[in-house]
N, C-alpha and C positions, 0 to 999 in steps of 0.2 A: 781469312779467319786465323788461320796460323801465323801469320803478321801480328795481327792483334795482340794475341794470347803471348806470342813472343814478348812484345814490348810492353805487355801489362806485366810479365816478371821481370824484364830490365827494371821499369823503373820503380818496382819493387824494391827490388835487390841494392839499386843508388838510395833511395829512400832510408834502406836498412844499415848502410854505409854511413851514411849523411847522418843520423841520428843515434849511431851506435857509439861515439866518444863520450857520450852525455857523462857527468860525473853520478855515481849512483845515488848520495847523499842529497844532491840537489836537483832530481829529477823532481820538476813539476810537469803539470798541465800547460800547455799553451792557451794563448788565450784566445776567449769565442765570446758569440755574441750570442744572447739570447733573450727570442723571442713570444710570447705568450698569445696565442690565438685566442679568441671571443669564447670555443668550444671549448678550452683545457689544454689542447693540445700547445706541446711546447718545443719549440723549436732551437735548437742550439747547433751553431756555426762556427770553425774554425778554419780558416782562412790559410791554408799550409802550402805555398808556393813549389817546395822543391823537386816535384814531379810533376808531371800532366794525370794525375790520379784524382779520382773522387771516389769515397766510400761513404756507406750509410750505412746508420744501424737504428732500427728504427722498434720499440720497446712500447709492449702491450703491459701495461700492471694486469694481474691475475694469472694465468696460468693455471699450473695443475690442481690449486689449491680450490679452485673453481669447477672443476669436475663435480656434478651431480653423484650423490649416492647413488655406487653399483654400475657407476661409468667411469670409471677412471680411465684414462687417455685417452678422452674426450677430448681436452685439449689440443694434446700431441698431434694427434690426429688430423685438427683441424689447421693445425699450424701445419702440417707435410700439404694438407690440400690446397694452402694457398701457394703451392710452386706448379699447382697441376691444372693451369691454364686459367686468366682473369681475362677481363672485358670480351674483345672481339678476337680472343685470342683462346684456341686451346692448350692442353697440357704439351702437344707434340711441338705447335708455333710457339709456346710462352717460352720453352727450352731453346728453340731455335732462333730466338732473337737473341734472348742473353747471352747462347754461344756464339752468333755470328759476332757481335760485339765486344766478343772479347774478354767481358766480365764477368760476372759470377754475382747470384743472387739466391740465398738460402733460407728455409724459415725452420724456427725449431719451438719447442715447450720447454719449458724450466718449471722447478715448483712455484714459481711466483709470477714469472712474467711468460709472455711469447713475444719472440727475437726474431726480425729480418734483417739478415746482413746480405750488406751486397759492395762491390769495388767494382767501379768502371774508368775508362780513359775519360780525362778531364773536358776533351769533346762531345759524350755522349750523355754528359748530364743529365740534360731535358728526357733523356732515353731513361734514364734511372727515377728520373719521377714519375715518369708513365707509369712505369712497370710497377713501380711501388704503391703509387695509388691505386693503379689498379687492382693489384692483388689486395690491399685492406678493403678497399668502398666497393669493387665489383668483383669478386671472386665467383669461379663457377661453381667451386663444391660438387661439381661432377658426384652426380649417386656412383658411376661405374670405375670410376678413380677412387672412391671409397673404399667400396668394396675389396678392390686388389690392396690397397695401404691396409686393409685392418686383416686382412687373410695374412699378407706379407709381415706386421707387426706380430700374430699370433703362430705366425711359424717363427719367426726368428726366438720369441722366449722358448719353443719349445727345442729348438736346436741349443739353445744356450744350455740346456737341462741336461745336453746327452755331452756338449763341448766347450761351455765356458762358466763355470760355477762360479767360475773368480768373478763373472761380471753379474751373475744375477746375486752372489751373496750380502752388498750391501742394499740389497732391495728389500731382502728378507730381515736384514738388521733393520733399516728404519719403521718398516712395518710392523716387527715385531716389541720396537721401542717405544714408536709414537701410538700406536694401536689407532686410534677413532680419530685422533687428532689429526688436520688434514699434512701435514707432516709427513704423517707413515703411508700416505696413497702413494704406488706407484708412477712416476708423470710418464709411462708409455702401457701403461693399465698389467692388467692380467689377463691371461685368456678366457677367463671368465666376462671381466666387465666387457673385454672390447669385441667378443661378440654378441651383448647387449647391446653396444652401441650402434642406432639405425640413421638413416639420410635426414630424417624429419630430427633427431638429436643435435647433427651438427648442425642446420639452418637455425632451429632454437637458439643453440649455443652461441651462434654467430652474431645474432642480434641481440642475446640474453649478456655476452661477453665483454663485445667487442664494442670500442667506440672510442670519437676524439677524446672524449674526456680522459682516458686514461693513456693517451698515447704521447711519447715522447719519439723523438726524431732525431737525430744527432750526424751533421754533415761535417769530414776534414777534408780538405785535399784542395787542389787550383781548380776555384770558382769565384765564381764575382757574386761578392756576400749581398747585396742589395735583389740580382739578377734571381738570387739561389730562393730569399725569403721571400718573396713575391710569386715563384713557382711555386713552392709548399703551403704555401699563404691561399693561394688558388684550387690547389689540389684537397687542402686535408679541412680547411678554415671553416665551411659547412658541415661538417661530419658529426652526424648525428653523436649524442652521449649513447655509454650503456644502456640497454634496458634495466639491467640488474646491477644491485650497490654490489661493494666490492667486500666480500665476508670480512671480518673481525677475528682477525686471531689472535690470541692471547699464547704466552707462554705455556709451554708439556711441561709436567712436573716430573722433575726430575726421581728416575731410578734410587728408590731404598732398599739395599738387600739385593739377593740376588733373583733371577728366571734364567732359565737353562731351555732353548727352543736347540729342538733336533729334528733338521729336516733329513730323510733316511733316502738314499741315492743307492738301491745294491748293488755291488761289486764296485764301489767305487777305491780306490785304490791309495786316495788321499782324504782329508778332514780339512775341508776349510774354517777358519772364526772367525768370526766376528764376536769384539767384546766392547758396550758401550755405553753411553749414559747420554744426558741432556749436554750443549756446551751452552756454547754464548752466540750472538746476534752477529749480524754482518757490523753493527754502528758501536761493537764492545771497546768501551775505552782504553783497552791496554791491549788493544790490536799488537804494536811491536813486539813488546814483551812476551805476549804469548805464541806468536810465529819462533821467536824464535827458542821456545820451550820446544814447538814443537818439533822443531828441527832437530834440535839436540833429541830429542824424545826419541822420534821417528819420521824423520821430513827428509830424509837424506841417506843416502848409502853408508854412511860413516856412523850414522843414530844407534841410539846404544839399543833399541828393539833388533835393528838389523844386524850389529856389528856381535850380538848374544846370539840369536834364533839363528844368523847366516851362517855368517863369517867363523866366529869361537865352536859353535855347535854343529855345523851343517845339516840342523832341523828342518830348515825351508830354504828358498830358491829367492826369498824378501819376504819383510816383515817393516810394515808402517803404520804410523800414527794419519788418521784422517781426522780434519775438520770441516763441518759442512754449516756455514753460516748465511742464513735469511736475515729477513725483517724481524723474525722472532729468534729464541736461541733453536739452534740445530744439534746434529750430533756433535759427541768426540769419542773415536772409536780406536781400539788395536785393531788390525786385518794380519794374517797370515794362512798360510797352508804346511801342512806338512803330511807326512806317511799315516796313514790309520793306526801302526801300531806304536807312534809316537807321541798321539794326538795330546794326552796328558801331560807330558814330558815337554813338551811345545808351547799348551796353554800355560802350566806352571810357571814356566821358564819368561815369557811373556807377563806375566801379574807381578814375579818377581823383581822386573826391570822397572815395572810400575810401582813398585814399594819402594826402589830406590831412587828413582826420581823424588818421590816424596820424603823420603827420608834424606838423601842427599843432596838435593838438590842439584844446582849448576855454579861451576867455578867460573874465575873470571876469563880464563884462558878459554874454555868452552865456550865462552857468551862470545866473547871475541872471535873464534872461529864460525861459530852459526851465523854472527852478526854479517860477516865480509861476505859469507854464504849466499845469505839473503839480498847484501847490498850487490852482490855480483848478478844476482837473477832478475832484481828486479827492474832495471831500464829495460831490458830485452821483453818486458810486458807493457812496452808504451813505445816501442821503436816508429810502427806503422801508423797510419794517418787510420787504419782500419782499427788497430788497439784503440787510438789516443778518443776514436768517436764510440765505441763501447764500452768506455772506462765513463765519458761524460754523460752519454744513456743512460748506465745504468746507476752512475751519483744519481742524477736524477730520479729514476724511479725510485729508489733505496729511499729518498729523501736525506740523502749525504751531500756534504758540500764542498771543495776543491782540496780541505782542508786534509782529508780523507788521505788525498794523493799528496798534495805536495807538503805537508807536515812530518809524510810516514817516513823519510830519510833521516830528518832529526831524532825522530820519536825512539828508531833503530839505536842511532847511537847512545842516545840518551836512558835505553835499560840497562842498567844495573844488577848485579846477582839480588837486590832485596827486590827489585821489579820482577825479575822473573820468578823469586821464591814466592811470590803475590799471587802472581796467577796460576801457579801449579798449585796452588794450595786452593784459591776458589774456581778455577773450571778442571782440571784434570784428575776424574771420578777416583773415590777410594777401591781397591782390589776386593771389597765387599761390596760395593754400590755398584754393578756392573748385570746390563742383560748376556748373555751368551748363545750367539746364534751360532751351531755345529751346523755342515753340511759333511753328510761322508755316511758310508756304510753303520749304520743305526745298529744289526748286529756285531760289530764289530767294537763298539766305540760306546754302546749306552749303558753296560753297567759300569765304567772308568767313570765317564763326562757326567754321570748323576750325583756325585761328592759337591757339585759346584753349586745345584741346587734345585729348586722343584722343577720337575723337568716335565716336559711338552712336547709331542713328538707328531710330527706329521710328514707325509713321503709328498716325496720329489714329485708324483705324478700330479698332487691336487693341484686345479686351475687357477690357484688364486696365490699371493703371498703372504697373506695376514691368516693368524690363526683364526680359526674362527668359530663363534661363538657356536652352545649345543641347537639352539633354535634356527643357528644359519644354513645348518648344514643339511 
């Protein structure tokens, strides 16, 4: 086994050699072949000789957006159970085959889709389709594997509450932005919903969710493309459709004015923010141009959020711009931390930077700098044969097409300061259009942070994220 695991990093490592010259501007896609099964299910292959590697990534449409009302990580959930032993195999053998072999096989929840990635040596292929199909068409769902995953998910948020605010703060931002809209659900729930969630939930879910019709599959690495489609062809080509259609979301209406939410954490010794509004979609046409707003914004250690809150003030420890883009438009938020008795000082200072991006926009020397920025980061997101089949998945599910990837190098070069002054002007919120989610000592911090505006105040102990309503509670 140690053999294996060895030479599945060698030929990682020649992999990431071999395709690390790539020129940035003209990184595409390689090319694949694809296949569309009788059920939905769609199959896409690329044919990638320079390793003995095979990776898969294989893409559920729905996810967390499909959580029932008052079960949120429902999903999640049931994506961690499909690694916790399928067919004739349980949780303890399902581990010990993928580890004898060398490979690795993972499953996760997203807001919109559930993800199995796995890489194995280019010998153990047929191994990789077992495993895969088994875990989608015969999962055990173990009630007692359950059990430990939702006790183990509702300790971890409650450790996050005493030791990582930075990770639970943008839970409480999109929650408190998107409210009802399935946006603002948690996709690893709350302590609340997920111990609502019972064994008879996930079987529902499974059958309510899960199905060819919504699956995509995505193989890179050395196989024999004819040997590969006739294995998944066999494996996935029966597989029942969903029970249930796949909800209809429409656009969140964007933040007018201001909300002021104050989650109260006592003696805490810092104030984290979140400040944020509605952005734009995953398929937004001035994709370039707005990455690299954001960068200049706050996408980089150099970003004038960081290079004001850090570096010139030493306010915070970082201070950045987030974009989180779906099928519909997502956030765009500031995130930082700083000291409780500087928390205003921090925020100001922060909205400030955001008047002047809009007021000043970006010079050409700037654009120029984010541009090379961006053109330097992104080959190193397509290097593996594991990127290059997660990138084609998820065009696929997105309902995106090559064009996506291999146009985004021109599209870089080809912003302009009036292309980037475009889209700070229609996605990047006015310093009045902004929700403000504070974490940090409430007495400390809520007669300052109430100037911002009506303000909402709930402690760190309630079970849930989302404010909630007088009848909920």
């Amino acid at each position: 086994m140690i053999a294996s695991r060895a030479g599945v990093r060698i030929a990682i490592l020649l992999f990431v050699l071999l395709a690390g010259s790539a020129s940035a501007a003209g990184v595409t896609l390689p090319t694949f072949h694809r296949f569309d099964l009788d059920n939905g299910t769609v199959l896409l292959l690329s044919h990638r000789p320079e390793v003995p590697l095979v990776s898969v990534t294989a893409i559920l449409r729905g996810g967390a957006v499909t959580d029932p009302a008052g079960h949120n990580g429902l999903a999640n959930l049931l994506a961690s159970l499909l690694e916790k032993g399928a067919g004739e195999r349980d949780a303890a053998l399902f581990a010990e085959t993928v580890d004898a072999s060398g490979g690795a096989l993972t499953s996760r929840a997203d807001l919109e889709t559930i993800t199995i990635s796995g890489t194995f040596l280019a010998r153990d292929s047929g191994l990789m389709v077992e495993l895969l199909s088994d875990m989608l068409l015969r999962p055990s769902l173990d009630e007692a594997e359950l059990e430990k995953l939702r006790e183990r998910s509702i300790n971890f948020i409650r450790a996050a509450k005493d030791t990582n605010l930075n990770a639970l703060l943008p839970i409480y931002g999109q929650a408190f932005l998107f409210g009802e809209h399935p946006y603002g659900s948690p996709v690893s729930g709350s302590e609340t919903s997920l111990a609502e969630i019972s064994h008879e939930d996930i079987l529902s879910f499974y059958e309510q969710q899960l199905g060819g019709d919504r699956l995509t599959i995505a193989v890179t690495g050395d196989f024999d493309v004819a040997l590969m489609n006739a294995r998944l062809s066999d494996a996935f080509g029966d597989w029942r459709p969903a029970a249930d259609a796949l909800p209809e979301i429409t656009a969140a209406e964007q933040q007018v004015g201001r909300r002021v939410l104050l989650i109260d954490k006592p003696g805490a010794t810092q104030t984290y923010f979140w400040l944020g509004n509605v952005g734009v979609a995953r398929g937004y046409e001035h994709r370039a141009a707005l990455d690299i707003a954001n960068t200049v914004f706050g996408g980089r250690f150099t970003s004038m959020l960081n290079t004001e809150l850090r570096l010139n003030s030493g306010l915070t420890y970082g201070a950045r711009s987030q974009l989180s883009r779906a099928s519909q438009p997502g956030s765009i938020a500031i995130a930082s931390f700083t000291p409780s008795e500087t928390t205003v000082e921090a925020i100001d200072m922060a909205l400030g930077v955001l008047g002047r991006l809009h007021q000043d926009g970006v010079d050409d020397d700037t654009i120029v700098s984010a541009r090379n920025y961006i053109l330097g980061q992104f080959p190193t997101s397509l290097e593996t044969a594991a990127q290059v089949g997660s990138q084609l998945a998820a065009l696929e599910a997105f309902g995106l097409d090559v064009s996506y990837i291999n146009d985004y190098g021109a599209a870089l070069l080809s912003a302009d300061t009036e292309a980037v002054a475009t889209v700070i002007d229609a996605v990047f919120p006015a310093a009045d259009d902004l929700v403000f989610v504070l974490l940090g000592d409430a007495e400390l911090i809520r007669d300052q942070v109430s100037k911002y505006g009506p303000l909402i105040e709930m402690p760190i102990t309630e079970p849930h994220f989302r404010v909630q309503a007088p009848d909920e509670e």
